[in-house]
N, C-alpha and C positions, 0 to 999 in steps of 0.2 A: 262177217265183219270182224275187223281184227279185234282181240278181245284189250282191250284200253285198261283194264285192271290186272291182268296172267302176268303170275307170279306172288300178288298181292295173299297174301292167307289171313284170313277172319275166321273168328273165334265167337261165335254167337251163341249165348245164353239168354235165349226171347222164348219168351212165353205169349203166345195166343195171336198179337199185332204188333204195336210199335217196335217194338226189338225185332222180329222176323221180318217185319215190312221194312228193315232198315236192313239186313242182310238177302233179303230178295232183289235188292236195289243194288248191291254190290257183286253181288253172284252173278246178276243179268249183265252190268260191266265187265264181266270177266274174272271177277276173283275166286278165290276158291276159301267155298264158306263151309265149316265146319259147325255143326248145329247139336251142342250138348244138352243131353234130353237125360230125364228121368229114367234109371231104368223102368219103374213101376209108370206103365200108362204115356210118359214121355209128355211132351207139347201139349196143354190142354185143348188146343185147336184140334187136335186129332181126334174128339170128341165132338165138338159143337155142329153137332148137328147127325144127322143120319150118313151111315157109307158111302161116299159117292165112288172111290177107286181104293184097292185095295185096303179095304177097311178102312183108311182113313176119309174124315169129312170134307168138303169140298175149298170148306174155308182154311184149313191146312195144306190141302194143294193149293190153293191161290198164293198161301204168304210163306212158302217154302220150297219152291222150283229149284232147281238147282243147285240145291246143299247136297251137304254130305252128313248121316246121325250118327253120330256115338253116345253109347248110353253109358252113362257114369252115375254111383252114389258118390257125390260128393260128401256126404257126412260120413264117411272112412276113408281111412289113409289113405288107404291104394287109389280111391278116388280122388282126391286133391291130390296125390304125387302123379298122376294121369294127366289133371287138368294144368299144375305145374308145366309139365312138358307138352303140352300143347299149346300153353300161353307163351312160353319162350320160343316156340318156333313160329309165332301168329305178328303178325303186324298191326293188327285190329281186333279191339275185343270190343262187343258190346253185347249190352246184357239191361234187362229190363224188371230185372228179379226184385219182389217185396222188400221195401225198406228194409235196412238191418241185416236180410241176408248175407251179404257180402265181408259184412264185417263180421258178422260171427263166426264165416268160415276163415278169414284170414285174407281174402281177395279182395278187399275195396281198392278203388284204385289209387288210394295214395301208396299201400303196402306193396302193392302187384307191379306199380310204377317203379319203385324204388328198385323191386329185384329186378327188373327188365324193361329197363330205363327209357329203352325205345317201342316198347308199347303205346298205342293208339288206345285209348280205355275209354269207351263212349257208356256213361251211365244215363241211362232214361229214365224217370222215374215220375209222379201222377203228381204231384203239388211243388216240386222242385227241392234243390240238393240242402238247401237254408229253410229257417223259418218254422214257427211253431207246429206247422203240418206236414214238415218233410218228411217225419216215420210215419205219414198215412198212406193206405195203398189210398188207388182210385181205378174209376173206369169210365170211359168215353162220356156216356150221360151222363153221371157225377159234374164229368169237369166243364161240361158243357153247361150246364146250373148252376155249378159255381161261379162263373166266370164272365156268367152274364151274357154268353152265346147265346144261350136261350131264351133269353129276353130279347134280343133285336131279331128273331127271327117271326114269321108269320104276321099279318094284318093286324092294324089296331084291337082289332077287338078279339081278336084269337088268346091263348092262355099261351106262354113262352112254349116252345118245342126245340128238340133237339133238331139239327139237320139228320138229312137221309143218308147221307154218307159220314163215315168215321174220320170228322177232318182233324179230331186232336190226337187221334191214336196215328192214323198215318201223317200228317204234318208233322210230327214232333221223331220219326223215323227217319224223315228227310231232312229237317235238322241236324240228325246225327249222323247220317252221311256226307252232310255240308262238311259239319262240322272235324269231321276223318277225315276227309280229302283235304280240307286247310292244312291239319296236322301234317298229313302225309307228303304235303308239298313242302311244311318248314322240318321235317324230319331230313328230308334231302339234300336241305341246306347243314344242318347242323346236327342230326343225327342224332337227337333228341324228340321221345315223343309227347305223349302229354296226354292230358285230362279233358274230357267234353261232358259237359253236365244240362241237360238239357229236361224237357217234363212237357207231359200233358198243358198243365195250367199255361207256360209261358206260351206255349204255341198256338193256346185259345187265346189269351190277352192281346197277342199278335194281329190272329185273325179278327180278332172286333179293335183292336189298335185307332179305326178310322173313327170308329164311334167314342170310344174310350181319349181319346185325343179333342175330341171337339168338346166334351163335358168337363174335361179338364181344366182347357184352354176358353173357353165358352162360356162354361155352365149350360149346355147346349144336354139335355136327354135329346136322344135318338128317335123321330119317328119309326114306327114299323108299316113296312109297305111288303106286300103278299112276294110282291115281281118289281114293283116302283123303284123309284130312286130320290132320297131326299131333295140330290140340288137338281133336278132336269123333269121338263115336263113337256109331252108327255116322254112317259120311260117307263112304261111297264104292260101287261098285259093286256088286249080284250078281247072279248068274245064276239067272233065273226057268225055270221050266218052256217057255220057248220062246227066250228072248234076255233080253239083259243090260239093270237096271234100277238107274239109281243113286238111293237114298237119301241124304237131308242132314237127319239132327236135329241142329240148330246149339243146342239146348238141352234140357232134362231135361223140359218141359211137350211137347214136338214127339215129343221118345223117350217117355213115356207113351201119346201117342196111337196111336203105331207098336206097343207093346204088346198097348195095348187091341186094335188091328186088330188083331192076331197070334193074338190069342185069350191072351196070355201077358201078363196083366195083376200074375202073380206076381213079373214082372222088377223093376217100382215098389219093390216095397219087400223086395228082394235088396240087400243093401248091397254086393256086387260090381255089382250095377245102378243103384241109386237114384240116383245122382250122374254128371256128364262123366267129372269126377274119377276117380273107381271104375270107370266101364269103361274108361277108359284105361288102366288097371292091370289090368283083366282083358279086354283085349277079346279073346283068346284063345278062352276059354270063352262070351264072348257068340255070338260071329261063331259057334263051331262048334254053337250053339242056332237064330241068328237063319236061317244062309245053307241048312238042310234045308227051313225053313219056305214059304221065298219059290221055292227049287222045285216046290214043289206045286200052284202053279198059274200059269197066261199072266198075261205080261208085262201085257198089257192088263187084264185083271181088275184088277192089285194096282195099274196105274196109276188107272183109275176109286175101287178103295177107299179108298185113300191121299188123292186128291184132294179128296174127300168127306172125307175126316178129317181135312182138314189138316198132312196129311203132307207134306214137298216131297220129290220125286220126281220121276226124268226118263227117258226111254228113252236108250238109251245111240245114238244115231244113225249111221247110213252118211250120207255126204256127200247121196246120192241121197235120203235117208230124209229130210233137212234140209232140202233144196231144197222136198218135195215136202209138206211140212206146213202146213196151213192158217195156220198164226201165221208163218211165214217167208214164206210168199206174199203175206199181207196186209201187212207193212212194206216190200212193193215194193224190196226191197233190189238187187234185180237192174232194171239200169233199161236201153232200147232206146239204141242208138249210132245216132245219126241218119244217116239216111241209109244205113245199114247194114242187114245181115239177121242180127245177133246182139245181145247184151245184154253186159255188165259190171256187177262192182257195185259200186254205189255207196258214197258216204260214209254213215257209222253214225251220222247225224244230220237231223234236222227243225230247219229255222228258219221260226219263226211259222207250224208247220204242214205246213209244204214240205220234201220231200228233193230236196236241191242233187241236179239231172239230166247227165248228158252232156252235151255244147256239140257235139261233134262229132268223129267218129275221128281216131284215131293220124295223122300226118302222115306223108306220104312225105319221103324225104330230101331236105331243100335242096327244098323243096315251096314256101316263102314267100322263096325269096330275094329276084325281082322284087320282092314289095310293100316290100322295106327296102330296093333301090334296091342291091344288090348282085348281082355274076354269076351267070347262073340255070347249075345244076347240068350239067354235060355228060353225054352216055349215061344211064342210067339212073336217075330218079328214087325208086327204094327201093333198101333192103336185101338 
């Protein structure tokens, strides 16, 4: 695939996720990411967790494919006259570095902007760039608690929980490549680059946005539904005679036809049924109708019926069960690290066709210092 970024150079100072998940995302477009590490130890992710490839852990190769390391101490000269000239030949900086850092080295991006005016300068940071808690770090479950994530997730009667996936560490990565690529389009026009300020918090407040929006506007608190859905019923999971099968009638002609299946064509025209409306107000007495029925037979049966009737319905999936289904397998989403003997997945996108591939594994630390004409790494090249 043609590389949609080559030429583009990025400057990345990420530590662990957000900032590297934001330079893995540009790397796999094609640009060419440059990834400044610690000499001492480099990327904490090159730690977390046990060796999976060349010393480094697995969650380091997942969010650093296709850089390039250069190990630099920035707290001496020769280190910031290093990062200096890497910054002026970069088009994209981003960096996800502890409050305060940047300014006490001298590269926040108002200063770093002024010297090189058409820098892209993408700051991430856990609480946002304003506001009495901007010098706080954070980390995914913090912000996830903070922020009230954790309150609308799980069943009424469940204690708040974080999701299973990292969606404020990597949402708020994607943000910052939104947010670059805007730049980089009005740099083209005018040849000026500019500042991207983004955080953990605003990109949870985003994702509960829907809930946080009706309590606003409402006075509306959020039920919590395990799989459900507050306005639509039924819309959420049950348990079939072998395993669990989520149902989505997103309207009153889709709940008919789940009826009609059911053999309970009498629901139609129940006026605790006939309407969203109405079973919303009684989904009580639905659910305790609808959830004996769908025990009576395999999961697989009711998913063949349903699909034929136009019902939408999904199996409720193990990780393994996901991986191994012919519709996950044919979007190639998992793609080979060259030169390697394992896979990562890729970006959730096709251009003209094509899913953006690997370029090439995880780098070892200080692995490309020579090619920038900088002191190659002493003792050990990884993590």
């Amino acid at each position: 695939m043609q590389r949609i970024l080559e030429g583009v150079r990025v400057l990345e100072l990420g530590q662990v996720l957000a900032g590297p998940f934001a330079g893995a995302i540009l790397a796999d477009l094609g640009a060419d990411v440059v990834k400044l590490e610690r000499v001492e130890g480099g990327d904490d992710a090159r730690h977390m967790g046990p060796a999976f490839r060349h010393g480094d852990a697995l969650n380091f190769h997942i969010f650093n494919r296709g850089k390039k390391s250069v190990a630099i101490d920035l707290k001496r000269a020769e280190g910031l006259a290093a990062f200096e000239r890497l910054a002026a030949e970069s088009d994209i900086l981003i960096h996800n570095l502890r409050p305060g850092v940047t300014e006490a080295l001298g590269i926040d991006g108002e200063r770093l902007c002024a010297r090189h005016p058409g820098l892209i300068y993408c700051e991430i940071s856990a609480f946002g760039h304003v506001g009495p808690m901007r010098m706080q770090p954070g980390y995914e479950p913090l912000i996830q608690a903070f922020s009230g994530l954790s309150a609308i997730n799980g069943g009424p009667e469940d204690p708040p929980m974080r999701t299973g996936a990292s969606v404020c560490d990597q949402g708020t990565g994607m943000w910052a490549v939104i947010g670059a690529l805007a730049l980089l389009q009005r740099r083209q026009r005018t040849g000026r680059g500019g500042i991207v300020h983004t955080s953990l918090l605003e990109t949870a407040l985003t994702w509960t946005g829907q809930k946080a929006d009706a309590y606003a506007n409402e006075g509306r608190l959020p039920d919590r539904h395990r799989s459900g859905h507050p306005g639509f019923v039924p819309y959420e999971a049950f348990d079939t005679a072998d395993a669990p099968l989520l149902i989505c009638c997103g309207n009153d002609r889709l709940f008919a036809k789940l009826a009609h299946e059911l053999g309970r064509g009498d629901w139609v025209a129940d006026p605790r049924f006939a309407t969203n409306r109405a079973r919303l107000a009684h989904k009580g007495a639905l659910v305790d109708q609808l959830a004996p029925l769908l025990r009576e037979r395999a999961r697989s049966e009711w998913i063949a019926r349903f699909n034929a009737a136009g019902v939408p319905c999904a199996p409720v999936h193990s990780v393994p069960e996901a991986l191994a289904h012919p519709q996950v397998e044919v979007l190639g989403m998992q793609q080979p690290v060259p030169g390697e003997d394992f896979r990562l997945t890729s970006l959730p996108m096709s251009i003209d066709g094509r899913r953006p591939t690997h370029r090439a594994v995880a780098p070892r630390l200080g692995e490309h210092n020579a090619a920038f004409e900088l002191p190659a790494m002493e003792g050990r090249t990884h993590g």
